[in-house]
C-alpha positions in Angstrom: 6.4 -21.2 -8.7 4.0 -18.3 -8.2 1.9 -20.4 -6.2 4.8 -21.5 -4.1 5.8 -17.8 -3.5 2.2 -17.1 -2.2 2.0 -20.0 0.3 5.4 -19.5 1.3 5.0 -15.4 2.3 1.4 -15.9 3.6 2.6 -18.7 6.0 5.4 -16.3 7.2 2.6 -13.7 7.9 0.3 -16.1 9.5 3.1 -17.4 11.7 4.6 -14.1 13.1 1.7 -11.3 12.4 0.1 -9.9 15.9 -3.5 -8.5 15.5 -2.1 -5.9 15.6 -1.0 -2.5 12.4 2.1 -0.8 12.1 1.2 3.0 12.5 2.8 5.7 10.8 3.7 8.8 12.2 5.0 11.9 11.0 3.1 11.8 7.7 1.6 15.4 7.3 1.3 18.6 5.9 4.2 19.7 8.3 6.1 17.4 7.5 6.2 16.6 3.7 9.4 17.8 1.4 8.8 16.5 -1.6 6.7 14.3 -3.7 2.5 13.6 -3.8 0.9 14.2 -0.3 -0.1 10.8 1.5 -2.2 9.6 4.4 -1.3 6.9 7.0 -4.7 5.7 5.8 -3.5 5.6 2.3 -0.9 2.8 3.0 -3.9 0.0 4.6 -3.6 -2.8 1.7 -0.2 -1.5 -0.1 3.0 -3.1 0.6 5.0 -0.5 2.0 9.0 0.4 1.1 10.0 2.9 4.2 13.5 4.1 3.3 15.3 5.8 5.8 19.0 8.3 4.9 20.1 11.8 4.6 18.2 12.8 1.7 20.8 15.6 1.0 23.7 14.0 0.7 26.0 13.2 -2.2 26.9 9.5 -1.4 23.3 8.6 -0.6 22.5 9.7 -4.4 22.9 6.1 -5.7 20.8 4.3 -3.3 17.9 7.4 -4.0 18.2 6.4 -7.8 17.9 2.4 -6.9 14.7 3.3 -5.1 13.9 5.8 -7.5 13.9 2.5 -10.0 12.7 0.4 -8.2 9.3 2.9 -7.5 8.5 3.0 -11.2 8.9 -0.6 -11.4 5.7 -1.2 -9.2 4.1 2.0 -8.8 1.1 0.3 -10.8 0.3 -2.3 -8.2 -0.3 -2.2 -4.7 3.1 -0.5 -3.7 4.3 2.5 -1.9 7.4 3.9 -1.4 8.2 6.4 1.2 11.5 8.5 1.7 12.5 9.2 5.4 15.1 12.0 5.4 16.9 11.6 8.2 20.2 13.4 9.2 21.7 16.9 9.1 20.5 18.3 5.3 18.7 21.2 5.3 15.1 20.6 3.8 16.5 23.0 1.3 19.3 20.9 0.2 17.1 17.8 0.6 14.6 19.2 -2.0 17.3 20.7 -4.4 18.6 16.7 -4.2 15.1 14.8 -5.1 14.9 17.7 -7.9 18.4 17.1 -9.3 18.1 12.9 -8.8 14.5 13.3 -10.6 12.7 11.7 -7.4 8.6 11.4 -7.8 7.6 9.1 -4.6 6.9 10.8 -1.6 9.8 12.1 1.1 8.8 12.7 4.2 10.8 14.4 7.4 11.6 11.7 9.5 8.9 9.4 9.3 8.6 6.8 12.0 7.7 3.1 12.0 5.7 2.2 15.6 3.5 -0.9 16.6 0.9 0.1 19.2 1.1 -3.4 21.3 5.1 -3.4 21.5 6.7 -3.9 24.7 8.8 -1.8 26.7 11.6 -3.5 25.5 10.6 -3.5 22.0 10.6 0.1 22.1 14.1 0.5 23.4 15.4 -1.4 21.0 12.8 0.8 18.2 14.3 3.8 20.0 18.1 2.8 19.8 17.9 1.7 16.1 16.1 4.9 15.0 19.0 7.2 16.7 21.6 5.2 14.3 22.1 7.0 11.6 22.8 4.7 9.6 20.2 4.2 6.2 17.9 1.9 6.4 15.6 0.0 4.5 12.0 -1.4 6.0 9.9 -3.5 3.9 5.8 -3.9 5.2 3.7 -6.4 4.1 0.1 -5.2 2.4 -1.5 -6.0 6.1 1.3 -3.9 7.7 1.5 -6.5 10.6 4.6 -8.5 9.3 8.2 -7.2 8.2 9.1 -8.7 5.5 12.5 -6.9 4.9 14.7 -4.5 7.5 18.4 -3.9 6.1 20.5 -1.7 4.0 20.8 -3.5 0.6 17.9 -1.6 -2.2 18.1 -4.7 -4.6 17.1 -7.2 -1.4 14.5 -5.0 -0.9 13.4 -5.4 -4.3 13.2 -8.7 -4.5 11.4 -9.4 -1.0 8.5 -6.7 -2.8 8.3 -8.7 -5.9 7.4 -11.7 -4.1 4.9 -10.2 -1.9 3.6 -8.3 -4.9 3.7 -11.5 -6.6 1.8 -12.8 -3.3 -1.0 -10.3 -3.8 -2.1 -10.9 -7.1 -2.1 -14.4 -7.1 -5.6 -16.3 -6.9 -4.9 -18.0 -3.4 -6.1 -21.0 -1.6 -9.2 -21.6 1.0 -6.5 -20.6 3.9 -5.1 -17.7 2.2 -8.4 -16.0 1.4 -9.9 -16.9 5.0 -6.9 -15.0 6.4 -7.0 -12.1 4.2 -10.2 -11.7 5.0 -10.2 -11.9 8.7 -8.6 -8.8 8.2 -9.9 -7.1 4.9 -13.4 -7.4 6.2 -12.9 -5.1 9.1 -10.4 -2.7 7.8 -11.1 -2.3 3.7 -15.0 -3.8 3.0 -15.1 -2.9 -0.4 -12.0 -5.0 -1.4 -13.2 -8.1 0.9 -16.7 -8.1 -0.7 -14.5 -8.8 -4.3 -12.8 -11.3 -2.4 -15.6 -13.2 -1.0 -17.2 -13.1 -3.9 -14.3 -15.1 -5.4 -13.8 -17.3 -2.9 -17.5 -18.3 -2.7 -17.1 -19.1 -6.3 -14.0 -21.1 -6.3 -14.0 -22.8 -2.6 -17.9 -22.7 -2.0 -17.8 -25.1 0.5 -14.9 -23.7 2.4 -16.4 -19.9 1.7 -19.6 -20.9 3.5 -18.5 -20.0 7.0 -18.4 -16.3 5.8 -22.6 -16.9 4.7 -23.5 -14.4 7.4 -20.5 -11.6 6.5 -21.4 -11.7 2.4 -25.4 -11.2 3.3 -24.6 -8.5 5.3 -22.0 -6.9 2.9 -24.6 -7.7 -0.1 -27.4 -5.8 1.8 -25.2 -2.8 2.6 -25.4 -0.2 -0.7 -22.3 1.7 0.2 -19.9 -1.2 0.3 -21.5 -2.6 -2.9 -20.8 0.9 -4.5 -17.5 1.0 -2.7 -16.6 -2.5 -4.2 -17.4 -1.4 -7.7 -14.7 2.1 -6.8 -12.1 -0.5 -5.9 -12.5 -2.2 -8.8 -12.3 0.6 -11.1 -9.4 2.0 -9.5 -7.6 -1.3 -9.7 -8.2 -1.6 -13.3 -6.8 1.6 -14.1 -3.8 1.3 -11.5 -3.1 -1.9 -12.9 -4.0 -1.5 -16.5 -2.5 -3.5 -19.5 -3.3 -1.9 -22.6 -3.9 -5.2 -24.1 -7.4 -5.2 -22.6 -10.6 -4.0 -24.0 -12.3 -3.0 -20.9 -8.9 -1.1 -19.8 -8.3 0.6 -23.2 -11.7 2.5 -22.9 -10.7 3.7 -19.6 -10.3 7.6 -20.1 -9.6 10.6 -18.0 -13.6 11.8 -18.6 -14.6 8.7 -17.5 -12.4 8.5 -14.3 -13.8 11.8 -13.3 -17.3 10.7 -14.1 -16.5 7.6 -11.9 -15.0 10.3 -9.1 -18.1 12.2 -9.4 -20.7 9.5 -8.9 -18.6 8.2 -5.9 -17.3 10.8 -3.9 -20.0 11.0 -1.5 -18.8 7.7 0.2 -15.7 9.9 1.6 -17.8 10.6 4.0 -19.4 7.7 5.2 -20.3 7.3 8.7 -18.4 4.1 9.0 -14.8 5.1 8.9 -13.1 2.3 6.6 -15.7 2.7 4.4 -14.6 6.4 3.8 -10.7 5.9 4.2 -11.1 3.3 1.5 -13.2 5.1 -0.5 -10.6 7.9 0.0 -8.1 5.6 -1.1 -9.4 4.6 -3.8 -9.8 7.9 -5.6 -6.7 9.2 -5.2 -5.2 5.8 -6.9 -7.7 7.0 -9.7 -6.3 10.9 -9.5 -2.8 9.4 -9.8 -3.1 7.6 -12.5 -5.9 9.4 -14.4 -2.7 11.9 -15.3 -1.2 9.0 -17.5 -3.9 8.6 -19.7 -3.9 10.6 -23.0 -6.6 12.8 -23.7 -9.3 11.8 -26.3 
């Protein structure tokens, strides 16, 4: 069944995604009410939740506390969740409410959801559902070419980011990986030298027209370093207490680990630093969790 679920999103995907992201705007300093800071760059390789409502008001509270749920649910894995507050609440009001509700993912002022290759037409109709104010519920796949979800309903939503969470994790076939990599190798390199390095061992025949792309990424130091960042901060996002390697993870060693890799945030080659970026502040967030020794 897991397998099924993985075919059956990445087909969707492959059928309807454009080369080109979503982009993010509004996601600032300026701009923040409540919650941890975030970057647009922060969201490449996450499945993204973008709920849109009056943050402020009373009859919006349930729906908060749904999303609230559903953020602690899969805050471990590749997820984010981002509040849009959008309506007449003061920011005031708005923060008293994500105090009183117990919110902890990140809300934002009005953030907007825009494709850089839509079509004039595309962005009246963008335009004309984003003056509704009406909540509204946008679900982004972890390449943030494809929605996966755009409605009202929180447990819909839920279920739509199980499956593509579901998709993520699970080992997929010579077509899966060679499309996940057409875009991980260009956007996050540290993540798509892991996955070449699985694919080459479990489809080495099908792996081998990506020979050229793993030499390169083999002789290139910071991705290798990069790779081994990701990895940590996977293992300690993702971490099940049952494991050896995982239970020796503690918060000394995480900042050791942020130490010795920090320098790659500022890498001449963009993706390498917005990744590395990335993956330290999964680290940061979930170095708090971990009891002291």
């Amino acid at each position: 069944m897991v397998g099924k679920c993985f075919v059956a999103i990445t087909a969707i995907v492959i059928a309807a995604a454009s080369p080109a992201a979503y982009e993010w705007e509004n996601i600032g300093p300026s701009s923040k009410i409540g919650g941890r800071m975030i970057s647009a760059g922060y969201l490449r390789g996450k499945v993204v939740l973008l709920d849109r409502r009056d943050y402020g008001l009373p009859e919006n509270a349930a729906a908060i506390r749904q999303l609230q749920s559903i953020w602690v649910s899969y805050k471990t894995k590749p997820f984010v969740v981002i509040g849009s507050h959008h309506g007449e609440s003061s920011r005031e009001k708005v923060e008293e409410n994500l105090k009183t509700i117990g919110v902890t993912y990140p809300v934002y002022d009005d953030v907007r959801l825009s494709k850089p290759d839509a079509t004039e037409q595309e962005l009246e109709i963008m335009q004309a559902a984003w003056d509704k104010t009406e909540p509204s519920i946008i679900v982004v796949d972890s390449t943030l070419r494809r929605k996966l979800y755009s409605g009202r309903d929180e447990r819909s939503a839920q279920g739509v980011i199980g499956s593509a969470l579901m998709a993520v994790s699970t080992p997929p076939g010579p077509k899966q990986y060679q499309f996940l990599l057409d875009w991980e190798i260009p956007n996050l390199p540290g993540r798509a030298f892991i996955r070449l390095k699985e694919y080459r061992e479990r489809f080495p025949k099908e792996a081998a027209k990506f020979d050229a792309e793993f030499e390169r990424m083999r002789s290139d130091n910071e991705i290798k370093r990069l790779a081994k960042l990701v990895e940590l901060s996977r293992l300690v996002k993702d971490r099940d207490r049952s494991s050896k390697k995982s239970a020796r993870i503690t918060p000394e060693i995480l900042e050791k680990a942020i130490e010795k890799y920090i320098d790659l945030k500022q890498s001449d080659n963009p993706n390498i630093a917005q990744e590395a970026k990335n993956a330290i502040a999964d680290i940061k967030w979930s170095e708090a969790t971990l009891p002291k020794k």
